[in-house]
N, C-alpha and C positions, 0 to 999 in steps of 0.2 A: 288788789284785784279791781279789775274797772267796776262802776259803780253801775253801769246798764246793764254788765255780764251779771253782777252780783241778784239786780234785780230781778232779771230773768231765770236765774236758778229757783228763787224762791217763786216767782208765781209759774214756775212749772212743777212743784211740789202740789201733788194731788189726792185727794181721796181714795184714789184707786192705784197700785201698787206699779202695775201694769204701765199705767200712763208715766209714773215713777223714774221707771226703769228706763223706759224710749225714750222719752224727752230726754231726760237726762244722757242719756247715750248722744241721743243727735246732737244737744249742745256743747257737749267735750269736744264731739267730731265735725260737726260743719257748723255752727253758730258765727263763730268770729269770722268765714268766710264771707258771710252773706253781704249783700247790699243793703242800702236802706231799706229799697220796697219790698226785700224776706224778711229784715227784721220785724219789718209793720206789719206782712202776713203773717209771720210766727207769733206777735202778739195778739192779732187777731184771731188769732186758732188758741191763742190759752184764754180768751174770754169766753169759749164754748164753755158747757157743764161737762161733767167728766164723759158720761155714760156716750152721748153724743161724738164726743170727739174722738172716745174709744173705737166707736162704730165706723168713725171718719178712717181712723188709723187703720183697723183690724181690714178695712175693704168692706163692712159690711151695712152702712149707710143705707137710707131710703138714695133712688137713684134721682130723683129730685132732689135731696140734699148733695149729691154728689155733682150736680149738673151747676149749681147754684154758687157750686164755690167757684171763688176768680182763681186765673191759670195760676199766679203766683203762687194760690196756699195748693193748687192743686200738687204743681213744681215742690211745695216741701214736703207736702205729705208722702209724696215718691221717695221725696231722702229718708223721711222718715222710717217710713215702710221697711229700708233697705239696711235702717241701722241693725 
């Protein structure tokens, strides 16, 4: 297994079950498609804290933190959304 995929499995292992389950979904299903500048949004979206990024996922964000995010992470949170 490559060793970027490897580490990205492990730091989308999360506190919260939920976050779990999606992550883990979206990177079976669109992780190895991405570009460099998804993968650097996608890590940038697992430096959030759980509860926060839940909110980001679920759609239910302050609309200032949803304004805030750059198009990219906005772009995977749709994928993500959709797993």
């Amino acid at each position: 297994m490559d060793k970027g995929l490897e580490r990205v499995r492990w730091r989308s292992r999360r506190g919260l079950l939920e976050l779990d389950i999606v992550l883990g979904r979206f990177i079976d299903k669109h992780y190895a498609q991405l570009d460099e500048a998804g993968k650097q949004a996608f890590e940038a979206l697992l430096d959030m804290p759980d509860n926060p990024l839940w909110d980001m996922i679920a759609g239910r964000a302050e609309r200032g933190v949803q304004e805030a995010t750059h198009g990219e992470q906005q772009a995977l949170l749709e994928k993500i959304r959709a797993v």
